[in-house]
C-alpha positions in Angstrom: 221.1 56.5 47.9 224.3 56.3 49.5 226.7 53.4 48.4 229.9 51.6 50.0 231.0 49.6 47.6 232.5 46.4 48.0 232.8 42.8 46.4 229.6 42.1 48.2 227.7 44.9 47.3 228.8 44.2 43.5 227.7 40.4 43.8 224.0 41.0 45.3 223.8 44.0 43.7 223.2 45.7 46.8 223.7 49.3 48.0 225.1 48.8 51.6 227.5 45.6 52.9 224.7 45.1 55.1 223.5 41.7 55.6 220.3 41.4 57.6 220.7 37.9 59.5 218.2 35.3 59.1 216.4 34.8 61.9 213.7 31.9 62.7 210.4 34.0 64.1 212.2 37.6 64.1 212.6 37.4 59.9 210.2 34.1 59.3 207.6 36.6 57.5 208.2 40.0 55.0 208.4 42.5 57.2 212.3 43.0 58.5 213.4 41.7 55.1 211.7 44.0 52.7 212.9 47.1 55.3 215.9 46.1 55.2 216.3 45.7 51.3 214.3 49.0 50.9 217.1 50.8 53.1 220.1 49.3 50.8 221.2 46.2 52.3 220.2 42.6 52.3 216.9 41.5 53.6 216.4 37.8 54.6 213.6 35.9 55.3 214.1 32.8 57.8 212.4 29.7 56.5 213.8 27.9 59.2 210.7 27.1 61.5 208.2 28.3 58.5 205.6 25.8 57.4 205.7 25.7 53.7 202.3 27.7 52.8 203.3 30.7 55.3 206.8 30.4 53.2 205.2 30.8 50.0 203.0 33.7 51.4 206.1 35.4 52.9 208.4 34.6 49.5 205.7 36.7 47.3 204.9 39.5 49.6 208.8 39.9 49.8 208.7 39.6 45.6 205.9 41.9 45.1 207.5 44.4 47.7 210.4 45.4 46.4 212.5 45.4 43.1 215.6 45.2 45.4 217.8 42.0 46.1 216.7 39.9 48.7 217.7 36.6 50.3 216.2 33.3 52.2 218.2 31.5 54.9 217.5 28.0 54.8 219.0 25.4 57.9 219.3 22.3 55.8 218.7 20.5 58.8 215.2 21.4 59.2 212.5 19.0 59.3 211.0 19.2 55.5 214.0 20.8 54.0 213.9 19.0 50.9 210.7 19.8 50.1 211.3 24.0 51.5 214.3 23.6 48.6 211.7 22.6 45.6 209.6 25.5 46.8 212.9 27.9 46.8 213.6 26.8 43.7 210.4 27.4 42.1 210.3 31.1 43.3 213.8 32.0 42.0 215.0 33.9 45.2 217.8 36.2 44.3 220.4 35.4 46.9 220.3 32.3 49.6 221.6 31.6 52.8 222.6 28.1 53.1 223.4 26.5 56.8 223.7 23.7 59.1 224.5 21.2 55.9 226.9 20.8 52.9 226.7 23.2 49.8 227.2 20.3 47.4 223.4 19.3 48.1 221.6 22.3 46.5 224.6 24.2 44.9 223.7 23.5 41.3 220.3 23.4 41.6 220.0 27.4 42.6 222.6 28.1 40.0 220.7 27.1 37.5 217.9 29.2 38.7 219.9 32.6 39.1 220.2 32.3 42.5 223.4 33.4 44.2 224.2 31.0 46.6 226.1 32.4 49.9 226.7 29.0 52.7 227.3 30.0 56.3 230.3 28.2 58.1 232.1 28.2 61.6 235.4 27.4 60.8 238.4 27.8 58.3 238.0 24.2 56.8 234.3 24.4 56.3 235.0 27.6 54.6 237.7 26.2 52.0 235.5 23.1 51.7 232.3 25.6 50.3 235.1 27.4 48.6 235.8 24.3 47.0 232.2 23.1 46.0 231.3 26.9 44.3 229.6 28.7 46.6 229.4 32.6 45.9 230.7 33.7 49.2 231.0 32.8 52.5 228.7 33.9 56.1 231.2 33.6 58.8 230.1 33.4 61.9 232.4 34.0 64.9 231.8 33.0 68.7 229.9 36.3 69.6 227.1 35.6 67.7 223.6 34.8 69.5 221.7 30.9 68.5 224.3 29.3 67.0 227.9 30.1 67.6 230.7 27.7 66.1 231.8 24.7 67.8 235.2 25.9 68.7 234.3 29.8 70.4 236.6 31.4 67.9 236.0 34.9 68.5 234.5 36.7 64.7 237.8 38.6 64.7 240.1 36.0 64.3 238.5 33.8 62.3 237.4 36.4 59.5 241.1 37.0 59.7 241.8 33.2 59.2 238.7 32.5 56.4 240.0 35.8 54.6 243.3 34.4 54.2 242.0 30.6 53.7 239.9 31.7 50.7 241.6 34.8 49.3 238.5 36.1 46.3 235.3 35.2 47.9 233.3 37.4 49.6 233.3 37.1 53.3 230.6 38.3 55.4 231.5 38.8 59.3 229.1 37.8 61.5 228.9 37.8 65.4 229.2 40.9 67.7 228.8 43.5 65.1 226.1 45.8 65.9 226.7 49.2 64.6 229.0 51.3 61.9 232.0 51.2 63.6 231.6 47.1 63.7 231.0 47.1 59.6 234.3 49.5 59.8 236.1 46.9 61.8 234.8 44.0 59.9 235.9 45.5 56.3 239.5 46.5 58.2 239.6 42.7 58.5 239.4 42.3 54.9 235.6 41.2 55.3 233.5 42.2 52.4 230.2 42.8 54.5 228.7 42.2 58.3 225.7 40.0 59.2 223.6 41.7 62.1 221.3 39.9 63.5 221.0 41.1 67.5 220.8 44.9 66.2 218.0 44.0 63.9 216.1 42.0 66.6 215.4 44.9 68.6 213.6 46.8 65.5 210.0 47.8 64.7 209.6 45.2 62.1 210.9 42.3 63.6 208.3 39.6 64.7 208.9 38.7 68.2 207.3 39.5 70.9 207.9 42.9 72.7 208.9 41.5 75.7 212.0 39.5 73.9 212.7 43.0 72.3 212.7 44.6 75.8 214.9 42.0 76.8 217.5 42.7 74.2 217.4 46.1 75.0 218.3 45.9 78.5 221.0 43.3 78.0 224.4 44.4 79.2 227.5 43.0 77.0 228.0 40.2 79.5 224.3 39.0 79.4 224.8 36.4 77.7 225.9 33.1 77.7 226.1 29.6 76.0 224.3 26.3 77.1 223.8 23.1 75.6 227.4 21.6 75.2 227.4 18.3 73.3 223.3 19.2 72.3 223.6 22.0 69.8 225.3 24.7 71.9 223.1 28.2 71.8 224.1 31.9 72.7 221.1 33.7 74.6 220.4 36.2 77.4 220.8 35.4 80.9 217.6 33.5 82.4 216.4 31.1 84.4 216.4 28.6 81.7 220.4 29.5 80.9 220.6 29.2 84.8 219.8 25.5 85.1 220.9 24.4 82.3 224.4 26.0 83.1 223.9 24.5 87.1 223.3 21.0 85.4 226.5 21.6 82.7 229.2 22.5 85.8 227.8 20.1 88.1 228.7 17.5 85.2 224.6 15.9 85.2 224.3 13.4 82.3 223.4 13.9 78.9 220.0 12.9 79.2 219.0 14.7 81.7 220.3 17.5 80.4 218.8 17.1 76.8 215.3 17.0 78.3 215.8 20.1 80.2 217.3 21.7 76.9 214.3 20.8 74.8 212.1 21.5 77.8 212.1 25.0 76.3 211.9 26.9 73.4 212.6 30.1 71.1 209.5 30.0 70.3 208.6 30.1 73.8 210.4 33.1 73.7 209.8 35.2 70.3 206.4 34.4 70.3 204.7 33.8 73.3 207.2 36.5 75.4 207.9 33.6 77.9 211.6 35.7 78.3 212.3 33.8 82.1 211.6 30.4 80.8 212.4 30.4 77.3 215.5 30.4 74.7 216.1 34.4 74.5 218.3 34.0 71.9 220.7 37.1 71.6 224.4 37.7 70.6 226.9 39.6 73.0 226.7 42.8 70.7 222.9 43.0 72.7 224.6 45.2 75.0 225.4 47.7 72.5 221.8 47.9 71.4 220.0 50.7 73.2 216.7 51.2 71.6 213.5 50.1 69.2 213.9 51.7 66.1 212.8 51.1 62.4 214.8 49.1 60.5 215.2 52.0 57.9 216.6 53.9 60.8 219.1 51.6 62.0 220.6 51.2 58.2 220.8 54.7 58.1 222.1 54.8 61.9 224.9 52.0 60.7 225.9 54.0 57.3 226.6 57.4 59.6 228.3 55.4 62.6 230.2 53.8 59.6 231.2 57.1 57.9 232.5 58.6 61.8 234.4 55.4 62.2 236.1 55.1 59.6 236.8 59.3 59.3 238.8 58.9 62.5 241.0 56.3 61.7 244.7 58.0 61.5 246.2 57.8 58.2 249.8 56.6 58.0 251.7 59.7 56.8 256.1 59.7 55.8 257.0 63.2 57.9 259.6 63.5 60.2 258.3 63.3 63.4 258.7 66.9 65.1 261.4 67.6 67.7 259.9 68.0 71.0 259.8 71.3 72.1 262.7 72.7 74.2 265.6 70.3 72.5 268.3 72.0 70.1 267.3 72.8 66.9 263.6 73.7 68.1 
């Protein structure tokens, strides 16, 4: 098994700084996570939209199906949460991805359990705050990324840059417009630790959406994307007619209201599940456009680890020689 070794890798125990994002209906079963693990990296399951028994179900199958790390995302916003962070706790997950809440409301708990505890964040005060509370390291997710992006549209390459230096010794994972090797290459350059994909891993055999939403993905361009939803919970997703209205009503300055019914008028869901791609939330980061095809999930690991190896073979080493004398001038 190949290995790039990192703080990361040496805190999950993990082959590959390859962090499989968590993502609700594409990762909200075993499938994608237990490929991903199997390959080397870090397989999540979502439990953000999960009811609680298809959580359990999906928790064990992941358990049973490999004796490699694996993690759960959990939103502790979701409806339930609480009662999703008992069940968590009684299946001892190996790693968990905390988000959309403060790390002080579970951190103990899952240490106490053996859990590692990574918390997602948006920002460089948010980081030094989880830094603060204990967490084990850090998700960092920059404005690329598709569903969520942070508040302030910080592009991932500047903020890493920023959280890195905020919180110098915990273990940074870059997420948002990373997509292949030379991305991980770029992110570790950065002084990241690891990189979140979650767009790349949409588009693979394992993930549970619908076809359609993969197809979708596929033929997205780097600018086919855009965000909707300012002052409601601003999301990142392909080009539609649902991103059309809502962006119509946004520049033509319609009220809130208005606008939050035709926000919740559609769905992910929608989308991942019922392949509604026109009408519903085709959630999808900008690195969509550099994702060309289907493949397994095994594959794309092992397509990320080769990418990574060319990228980072390439890179010019700095070297103390004399510069030569162009030729033609004296002493040539």
């Amino acid at each position: 098994m190949t290995r790039i070794a990192t703080p990361l890798t040496e805190l999950l125990g993990i082959d590959l700084p390859v962090v499989q994002a968590g993502m609700s209906w594409a990762s909200s079963s075993s499938a994608l996570p237990l490929a991903v693990s199997r390959a080397g990296g870090l397989g999540v399951v979502a439990a953000g939209p999960m009811r609680l028994p298809d959580l359990a179900r999906a928790l064990d199958e992941t358990a049973a199906g490999t004796d490699r790390p694996w993690a759960v995302n959990l939103p502790l916003y979701r409806a339930g949460a609480d009662e999703v962070v008992e069940l968590l706790l009684a299946r001892r997950p190996p790693v968990l991805i905390a988000s959309q809440g403060g790390p002080r409301r579970y951190l103990d708990r899952f240490h106490d359990v053996g859990t590692v505890c990574l918390h997602v964040v948006a920002g460089v005060e948010h980081a030094r705050k989880a830094a603060d509370a204990g967490v084990d390291g850090l998700v960092v997710v920059g404005a690329e990324a598709g569903g969520h992006p942070p508040p302030a549209m910080v592009a991932t390459q500047v903020l890493v840059r920023a959280v890195v230096s905020a919180v110098p010794g915990v273990p940074v994972v870059a997420s948002g417009g990373v997509a292949d090797g030379a991305g991980l290459a770029a992110m570790l350059a950065l002084g990241a630790d690891g990189a979140q994909f979650g767009t790349r891993f949409l588009a693979t055999e394992e993930a549970t959406v619908h076809p359609g939403y993969k197809a979708a993905v596929v033929a997205a361009g780097v600018d086919s994307t855009r965000t909707v939803g300012r002052g409601l919970g601003t999301i990142r997703a392909l080009n539609n007619d649902f991103t059309r209205r809502m962006t119509r009503l946004e520049e033509d300055g319609t009220e809130l209201d208005v606008r939050r019914g035709a926000f919740a008028s559609a769905s992910l869901k929608d989308a991942a599940l019922d392949g509604l791609v026109d009408t519903g939330k085709v959630e999808a980061g900008q690195s969509a456009g550099l994702v060309d095809a289907v493949l397994p999930a095994r594959e794309v690991v092992d397509r990320i680890v080769a990418e990574y190896r060319r990228a980072v073979t390439r890179l010019p080493l700095p070297t103390e020689e004399p510069r030569p004398a162009p030729a033609g001038t004296a002493g040539a």
